[in-house]
C-alpha positions in Angstrom: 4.2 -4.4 28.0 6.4 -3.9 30.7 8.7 -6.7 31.7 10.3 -7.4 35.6 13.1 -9.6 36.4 13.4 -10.8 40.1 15.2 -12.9 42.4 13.8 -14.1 45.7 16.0 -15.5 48.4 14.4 -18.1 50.4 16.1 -18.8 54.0 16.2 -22.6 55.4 13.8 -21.7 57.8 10.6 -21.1 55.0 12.4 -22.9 51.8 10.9 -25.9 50.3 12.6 -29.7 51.3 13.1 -30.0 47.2 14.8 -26.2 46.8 17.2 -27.4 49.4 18.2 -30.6 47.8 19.4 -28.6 45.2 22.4 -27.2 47.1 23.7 -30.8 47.4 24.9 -30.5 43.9 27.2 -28.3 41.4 24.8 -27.0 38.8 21.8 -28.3 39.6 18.4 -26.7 39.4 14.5 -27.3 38.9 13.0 -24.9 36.3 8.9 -24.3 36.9 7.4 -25.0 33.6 3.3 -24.7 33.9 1.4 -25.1 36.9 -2.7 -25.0 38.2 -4.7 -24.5 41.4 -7.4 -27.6 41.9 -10.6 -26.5 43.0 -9.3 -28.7 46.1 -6.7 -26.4 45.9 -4.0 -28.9 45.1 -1.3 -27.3 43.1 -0.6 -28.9 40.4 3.4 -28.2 38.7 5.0 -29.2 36.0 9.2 -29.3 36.3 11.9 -29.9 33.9 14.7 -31.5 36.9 18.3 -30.9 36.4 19.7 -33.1 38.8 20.3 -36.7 39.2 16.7 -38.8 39.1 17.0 -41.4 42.0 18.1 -39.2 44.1 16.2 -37.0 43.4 13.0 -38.8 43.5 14.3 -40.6 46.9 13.9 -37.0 48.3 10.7 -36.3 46.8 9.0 -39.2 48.3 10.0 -37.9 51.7 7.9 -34.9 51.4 4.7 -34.9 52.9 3.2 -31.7 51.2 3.3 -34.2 47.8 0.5 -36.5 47.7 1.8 -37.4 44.1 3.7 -37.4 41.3 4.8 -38.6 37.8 7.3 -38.7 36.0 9.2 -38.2 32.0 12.3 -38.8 30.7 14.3 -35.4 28.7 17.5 -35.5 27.2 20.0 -33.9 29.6 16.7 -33.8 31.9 14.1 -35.7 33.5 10.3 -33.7 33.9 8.3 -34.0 36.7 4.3 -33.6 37.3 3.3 -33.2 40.9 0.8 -32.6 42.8 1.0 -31.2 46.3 -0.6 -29.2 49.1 1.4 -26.1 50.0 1.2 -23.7 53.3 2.5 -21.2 55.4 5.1 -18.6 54.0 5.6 -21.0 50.5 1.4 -20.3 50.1 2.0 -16.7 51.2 4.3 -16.3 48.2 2.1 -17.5 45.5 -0.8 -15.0 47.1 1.4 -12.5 46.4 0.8 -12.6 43.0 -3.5 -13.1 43.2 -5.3 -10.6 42.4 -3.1 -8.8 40.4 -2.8 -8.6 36.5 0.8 -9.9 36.6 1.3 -13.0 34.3 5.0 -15.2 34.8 7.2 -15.3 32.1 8.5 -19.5 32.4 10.3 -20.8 33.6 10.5 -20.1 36.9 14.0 -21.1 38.5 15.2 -23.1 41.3 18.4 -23.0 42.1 21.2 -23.8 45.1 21.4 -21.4 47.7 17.4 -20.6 48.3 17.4 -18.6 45.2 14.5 -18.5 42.8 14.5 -16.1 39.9 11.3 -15.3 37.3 10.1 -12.8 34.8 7.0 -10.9 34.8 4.8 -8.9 32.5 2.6 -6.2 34.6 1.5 -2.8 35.1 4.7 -1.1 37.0 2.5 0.5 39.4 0.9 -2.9 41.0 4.7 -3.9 41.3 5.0 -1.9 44.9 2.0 -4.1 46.0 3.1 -7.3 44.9 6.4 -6.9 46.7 5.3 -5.9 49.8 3.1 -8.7 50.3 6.0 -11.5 49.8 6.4 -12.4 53.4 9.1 -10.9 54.9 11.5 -13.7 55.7 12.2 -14.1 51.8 14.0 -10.9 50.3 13.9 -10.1 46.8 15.8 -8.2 44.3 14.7 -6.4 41.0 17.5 -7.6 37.9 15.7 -5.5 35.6 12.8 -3.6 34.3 11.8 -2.6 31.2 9.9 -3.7 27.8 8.9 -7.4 27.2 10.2 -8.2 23.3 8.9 -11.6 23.7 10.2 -14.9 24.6 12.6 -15.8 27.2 16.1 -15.0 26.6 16.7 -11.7 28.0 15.4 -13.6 31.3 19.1 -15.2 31.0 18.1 -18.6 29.4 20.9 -20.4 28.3 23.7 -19.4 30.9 25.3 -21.8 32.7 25.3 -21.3 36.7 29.1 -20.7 37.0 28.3 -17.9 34.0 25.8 -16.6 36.1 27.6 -15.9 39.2 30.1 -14.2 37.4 28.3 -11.9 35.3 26.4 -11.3 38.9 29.4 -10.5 40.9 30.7 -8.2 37.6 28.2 -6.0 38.0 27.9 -5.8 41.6 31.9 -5.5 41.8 31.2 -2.1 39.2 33.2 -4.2 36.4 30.5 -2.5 34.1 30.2 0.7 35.2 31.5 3.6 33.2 33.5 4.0 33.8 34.7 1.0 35.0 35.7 0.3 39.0 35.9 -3.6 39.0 38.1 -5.9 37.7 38.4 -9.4 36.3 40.3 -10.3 39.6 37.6 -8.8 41.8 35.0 -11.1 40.0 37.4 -13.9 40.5 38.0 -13.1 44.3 34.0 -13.2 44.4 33.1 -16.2 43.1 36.2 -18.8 44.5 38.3 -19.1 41.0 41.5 -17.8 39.1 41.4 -14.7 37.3 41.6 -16.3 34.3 38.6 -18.8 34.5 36.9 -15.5 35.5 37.8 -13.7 32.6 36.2 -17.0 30.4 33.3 -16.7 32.3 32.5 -13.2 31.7 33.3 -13.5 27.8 30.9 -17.2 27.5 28.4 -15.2 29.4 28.8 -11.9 27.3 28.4 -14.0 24.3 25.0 -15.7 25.2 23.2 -13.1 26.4 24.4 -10.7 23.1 23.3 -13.4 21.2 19.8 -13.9 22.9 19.5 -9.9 22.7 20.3 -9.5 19.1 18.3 -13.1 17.9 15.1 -11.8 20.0 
């Protein structure tokens, strides 16, 4: 089976009130767990919420697309069921994917910034298809292609955000190239820190996702 990693962008102008809230706070995120088309087509989600509940759910109840919701307690978490009625570019997205014998890898995640991120098991050659019919104000970038071994920890599960950034701006700054043409400081000029906070970025980061490659 072949396996895609890709990030979507979503601009203010076509991103969802909730995906916004979440650049009001460091580290937080919504992660997509499960979700199902009504015959009415209501969407029906399920979310694991990393970010604070109230205030959360004081946003939620502003949104007019939700006609309602429910929700669970988790440990560093709280889950949330809702159901809502979608539209315009958000509905265009999903219909990207009809059709097609893609299936998601979960979660899917939310996070600050527009940014939405998801694996996917398909045949590559639907994948042009798919891509071109994401509407255009979202952009999207391919993080990997290759075999699906199962599970989800090669989609990146378990890094923190900071980690993720970091490891992000490595690889774009050609810190692992071969041979190399980045540096530790470049990373930390990218993402707002000291060189040395950098540096323990990189090795956390390293360290999780060599540990998710070699348990998987």
């Amino acid at each position: 089976m072949r396996y895609v990693r890709a990030e979507f962008a979503f601009p203010p102008s076509v991103r969802h009130p909730m995906h916004g809230f979440l650049d009001e706070g460091d580290g937080w995120r919504t992660e997509l767990l499960t979700w199902r088309r009504l015959p009415d087509e209501t969407l029906v989600t399920l979310f694991r919420v990393v970010a604070p509940r109230e205030r959360y759910l004081e946003r939620l109840r502003t949104v007019d697309s939700i006609d309602r919701f429910e929700t669970a307690p988790g440990d560093d978490a709280f889950y949330l069921k809702a159901y809502e009625r979608l539209g315009g570019p958000l509905e265009a997205f999903l219909g990207a994917f009809v059709d097609t014998e893609f299936l998601s890898v979960p979660p899917v995640v939310y996070r600050s910034g527009g940014r939405l991120s998801f694996g996917l098991i398909g045949p590559p050659n639907q994948l042009r298809g798919v891509l071109s019919a994401v509407p255009d104000p979202i952009d999207v970038t391919i993080e990997r292609i290759g075999s699906y071994g199962g599970g989800q920890r090669l989609a990146g599960v378990g890094l923190t955000e900071r980690q993720r950034e970091a490891l992000r701006a490595a690889h774009r700054a050609g810190y692992y190239d071969v041979p190399r043409s980045g540096s530790v400081a470049d990373v930390a000029e990218a993402i707002g820190c000291s060189p040395s906070t950098a540096g323990a970025h990189l090795r956390k980061g390293e360290a999780a996702l060599v540990g998710a490659s070699l348990d998987g």
